[in-house]
C-alpha positions as CSV (number, residue, x, y, z in Angstrom):
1,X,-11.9,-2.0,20.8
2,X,-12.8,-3.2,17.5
3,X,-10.3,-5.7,16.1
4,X,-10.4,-6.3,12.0
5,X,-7.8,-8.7,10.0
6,X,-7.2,-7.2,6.6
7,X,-6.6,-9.7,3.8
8,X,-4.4,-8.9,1.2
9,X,-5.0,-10.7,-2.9
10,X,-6.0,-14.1,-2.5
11,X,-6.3,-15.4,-6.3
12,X,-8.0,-18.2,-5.7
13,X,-5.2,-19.9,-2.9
14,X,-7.8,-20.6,-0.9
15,X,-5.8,-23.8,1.0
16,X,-3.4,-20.6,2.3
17,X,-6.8,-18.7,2.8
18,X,-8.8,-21.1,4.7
19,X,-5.4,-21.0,6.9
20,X,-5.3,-17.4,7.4
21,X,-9.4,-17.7,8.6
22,X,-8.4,-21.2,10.9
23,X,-6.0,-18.9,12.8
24,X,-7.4,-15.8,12.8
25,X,-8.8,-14.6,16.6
26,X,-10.9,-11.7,14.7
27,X,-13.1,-11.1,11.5
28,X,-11.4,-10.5,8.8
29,X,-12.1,-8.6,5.5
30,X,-10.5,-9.5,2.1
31,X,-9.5,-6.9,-0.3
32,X,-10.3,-8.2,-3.6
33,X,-9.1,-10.7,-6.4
34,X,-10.5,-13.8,-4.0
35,X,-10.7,-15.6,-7.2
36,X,-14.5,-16.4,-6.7
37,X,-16.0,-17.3,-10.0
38,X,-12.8,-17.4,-11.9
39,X,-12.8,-20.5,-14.2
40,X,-9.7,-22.1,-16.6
41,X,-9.7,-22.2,-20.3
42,X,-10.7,-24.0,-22.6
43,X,-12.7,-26.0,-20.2
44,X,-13.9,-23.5,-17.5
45,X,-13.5,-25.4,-14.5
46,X,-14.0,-23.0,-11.6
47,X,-10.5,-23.2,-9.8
48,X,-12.1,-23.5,-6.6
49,X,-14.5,-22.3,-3.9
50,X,-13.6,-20.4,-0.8
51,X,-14.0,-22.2,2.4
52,X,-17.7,-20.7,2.5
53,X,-18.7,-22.5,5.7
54,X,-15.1,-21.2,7.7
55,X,-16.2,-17.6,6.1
56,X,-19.8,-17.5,7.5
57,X,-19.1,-19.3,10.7
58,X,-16.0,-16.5,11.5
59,X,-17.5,-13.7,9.8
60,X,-15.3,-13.2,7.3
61,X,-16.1,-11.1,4.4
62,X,-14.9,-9.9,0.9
63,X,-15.0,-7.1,-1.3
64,X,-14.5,-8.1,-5.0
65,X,-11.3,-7.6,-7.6
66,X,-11.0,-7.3,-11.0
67,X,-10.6,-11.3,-10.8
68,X,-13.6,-11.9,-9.4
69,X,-16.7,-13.0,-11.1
70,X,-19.3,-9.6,-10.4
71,X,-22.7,-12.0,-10.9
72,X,-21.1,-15.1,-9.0
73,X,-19.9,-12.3,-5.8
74,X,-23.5,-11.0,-5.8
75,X,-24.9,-14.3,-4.6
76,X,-22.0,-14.7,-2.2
77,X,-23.5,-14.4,1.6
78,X,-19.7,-12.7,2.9
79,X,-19.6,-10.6,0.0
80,X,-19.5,-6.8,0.7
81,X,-21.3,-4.9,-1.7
82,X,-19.9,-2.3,-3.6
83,X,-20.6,1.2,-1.9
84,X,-21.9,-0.6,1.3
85,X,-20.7,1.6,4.6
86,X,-21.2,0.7,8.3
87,X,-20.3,1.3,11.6
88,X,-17.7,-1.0,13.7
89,X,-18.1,0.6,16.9
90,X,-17.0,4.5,16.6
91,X,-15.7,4.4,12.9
92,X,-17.2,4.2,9.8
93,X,-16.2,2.2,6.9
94,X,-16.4,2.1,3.4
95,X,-16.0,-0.2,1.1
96,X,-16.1,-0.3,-2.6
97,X,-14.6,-2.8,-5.2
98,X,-13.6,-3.7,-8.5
99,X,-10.6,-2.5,-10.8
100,X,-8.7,-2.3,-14.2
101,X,-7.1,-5.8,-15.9
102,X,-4.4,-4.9,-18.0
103,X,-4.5,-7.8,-19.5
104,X,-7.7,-8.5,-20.4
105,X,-6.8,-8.8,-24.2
106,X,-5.2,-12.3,-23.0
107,X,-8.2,-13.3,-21.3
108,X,-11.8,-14.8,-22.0
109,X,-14.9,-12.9,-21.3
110,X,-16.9,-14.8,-18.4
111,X,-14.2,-17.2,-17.4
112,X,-11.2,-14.9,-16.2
113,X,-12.3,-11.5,-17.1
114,X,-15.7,-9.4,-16.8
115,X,-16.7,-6.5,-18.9
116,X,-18.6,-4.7,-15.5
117,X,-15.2,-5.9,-13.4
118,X,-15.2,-2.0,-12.8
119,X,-18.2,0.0,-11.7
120,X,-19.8,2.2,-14.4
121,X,-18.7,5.9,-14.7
122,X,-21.8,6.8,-13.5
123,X,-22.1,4.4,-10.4
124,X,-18.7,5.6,-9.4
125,X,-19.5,9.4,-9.6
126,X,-22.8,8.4,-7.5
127,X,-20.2,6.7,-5.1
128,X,-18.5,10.1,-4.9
129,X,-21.4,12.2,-3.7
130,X,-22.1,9.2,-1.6
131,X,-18.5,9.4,-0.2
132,X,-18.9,13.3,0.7
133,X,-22.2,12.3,2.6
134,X,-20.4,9.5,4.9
135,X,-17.2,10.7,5.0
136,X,-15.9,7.1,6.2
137,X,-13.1,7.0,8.8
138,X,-11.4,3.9,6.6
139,X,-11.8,3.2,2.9
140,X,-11.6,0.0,2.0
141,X,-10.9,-0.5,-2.0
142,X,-9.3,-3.0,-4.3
143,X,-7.8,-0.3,-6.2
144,X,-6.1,3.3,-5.1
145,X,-6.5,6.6,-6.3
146,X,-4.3,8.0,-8.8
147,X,-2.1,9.7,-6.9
148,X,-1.8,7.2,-4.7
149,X,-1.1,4.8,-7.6
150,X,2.1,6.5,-8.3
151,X,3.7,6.1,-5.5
152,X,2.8,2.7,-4.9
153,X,4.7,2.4,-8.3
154,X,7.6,5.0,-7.7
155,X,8.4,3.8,-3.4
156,X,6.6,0.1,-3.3
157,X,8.4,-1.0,-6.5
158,X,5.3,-2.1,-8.4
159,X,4.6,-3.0,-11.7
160,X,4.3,0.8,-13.5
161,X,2.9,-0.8,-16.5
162,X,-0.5,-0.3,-15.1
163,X,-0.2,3.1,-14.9
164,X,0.5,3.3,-18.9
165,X,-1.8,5.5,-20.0
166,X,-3.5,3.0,-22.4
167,X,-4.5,1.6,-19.3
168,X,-6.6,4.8,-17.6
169,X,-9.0,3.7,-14.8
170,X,-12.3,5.1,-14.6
171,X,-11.8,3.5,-10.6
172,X,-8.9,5.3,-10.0
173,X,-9.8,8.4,-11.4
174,X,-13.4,8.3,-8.9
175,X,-11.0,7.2,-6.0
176,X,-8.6,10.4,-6.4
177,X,-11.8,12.7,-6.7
178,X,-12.8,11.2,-3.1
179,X,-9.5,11.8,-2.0
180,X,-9.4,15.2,-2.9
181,X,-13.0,16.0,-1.5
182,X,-12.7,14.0,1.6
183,X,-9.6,12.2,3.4
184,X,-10.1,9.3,5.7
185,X,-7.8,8.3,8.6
186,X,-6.9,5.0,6.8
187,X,-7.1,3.7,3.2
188,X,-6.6,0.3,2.7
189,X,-6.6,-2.1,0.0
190,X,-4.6,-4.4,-2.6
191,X,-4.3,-4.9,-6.4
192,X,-0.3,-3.9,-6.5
193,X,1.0,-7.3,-4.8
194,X,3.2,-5.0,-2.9
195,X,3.5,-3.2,0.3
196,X,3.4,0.0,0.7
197,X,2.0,2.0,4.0
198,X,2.1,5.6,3.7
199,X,0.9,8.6,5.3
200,X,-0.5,11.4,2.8
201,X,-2.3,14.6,3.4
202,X,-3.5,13.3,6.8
203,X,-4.5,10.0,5.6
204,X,-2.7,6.7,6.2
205,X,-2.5,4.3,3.2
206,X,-2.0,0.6,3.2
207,X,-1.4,-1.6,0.2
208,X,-1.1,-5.2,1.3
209,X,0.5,-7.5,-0.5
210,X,-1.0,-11.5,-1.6
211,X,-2.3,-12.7,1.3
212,X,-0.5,-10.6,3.6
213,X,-2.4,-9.8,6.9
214,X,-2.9,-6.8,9.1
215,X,-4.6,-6.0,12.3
216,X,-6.6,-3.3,12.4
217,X,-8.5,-1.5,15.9
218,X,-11.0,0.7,14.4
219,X,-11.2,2.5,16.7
220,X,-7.9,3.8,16.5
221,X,-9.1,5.5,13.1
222,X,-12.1,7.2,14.1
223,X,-12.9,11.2,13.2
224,X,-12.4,12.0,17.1
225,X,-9.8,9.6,17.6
């Protein structure tokens, strides 16, 4: 048995964070938009720092958002890197970060918004042969695949202006291409603020809200389980 706490959007709470890791019996991996490297205008204070020493002593770890700072997550220790896999016991995970900001047009280059805050078509589409070659029991994303997207909109009640085609992601297009090719036992991730678990096509999905927690046993989710 294999116990993992899933984190849902942080955005740089980190007091609410640090007491999600203070009572947490397991590791935990956060979803995305930790708010590391995100900084305040005019000034560019960094908001804060996550309780790095609670992270490393506990093993918790990260994947980034679209409101985290790529460069300042590279250096991170706990970070997970962007097509990294592994094993946790039986099951194989996969996790890969990064998303769309609708609203970048409202916010400043290299304090609250990043050019590369998604992967480059070409790194995703390299992630998608990747993806075929692992076939990961769990995904673990920021962002969903299209499809998936929809719903999340249409039954979880999110915001649908992100799905406004003006606003056509380059992540969830590569997502809904793995999907097709290749479904896992569990997808799990954030970036809606709402939740939403759903079985589709064999695959359970999870969309945790801010800060929301869940416990997952791997080993529950593994090919032969």
């Amino acid at each position: 048995m294999t116990i993992i706490r899933f984190v849902g959007d942080v955005h740089g709470k980190f007091g609410r964070y640090e007491t999600i890791l203070k009572n947490s019996p397991y590791p935990t991996i956060q979803v995305g938009d930790m708010g590391v490297g995100f900084r305040h205008w005019p000034h560019g204070e960094v908001s804060a720092n996550p309780p790095y020493d609670k992270m490393v002593a506990g093993n918790h770890k990260f994947i980034r958002g679209n409101h985290d700072n790529p460069a300042v997550c590279s250096r991170h220790s706990q970070w997970i890197e962007d097509g990294r896999w592994m094993r946790e016991g039986d099951t194989t995970m996969m996790f890969i970060g990064g998303a769309l900001s609708i609203d970048k047009a409202s916010r400043i280059e290299g304090y609250s918004y990043w050019s590369d805050e998604e992967l480059s078509s070409e790194r995703l589409m390299a992630l998608v042969d990747l993806y075929t070659v692992v076939e990961p029991d769990i995904m673990v994303t920021h962002e969903f695949p299209d499809t998936i997207a929809e719903l999340i909109v249409n039954e979880g009640r999110a915001t649908a202006i992100k799905l406004d085609p003006r606003f056509a992601s380059r992540t969830r297009q590569a997502f809904q291409s793995m999907f097709e090719l290749y479904q896992p036992k569990l997808w799990i991730g954030g970036h809606w603020h709402v939740p939403f678990d759903k079985v589709v096509n064999g695959t359970r999905f999870v969309c945790l809200p801010e800060l929301a927690t869940m416990d997952i046993d791997t080993e529950d989710f593994r090919k032969d389980g």
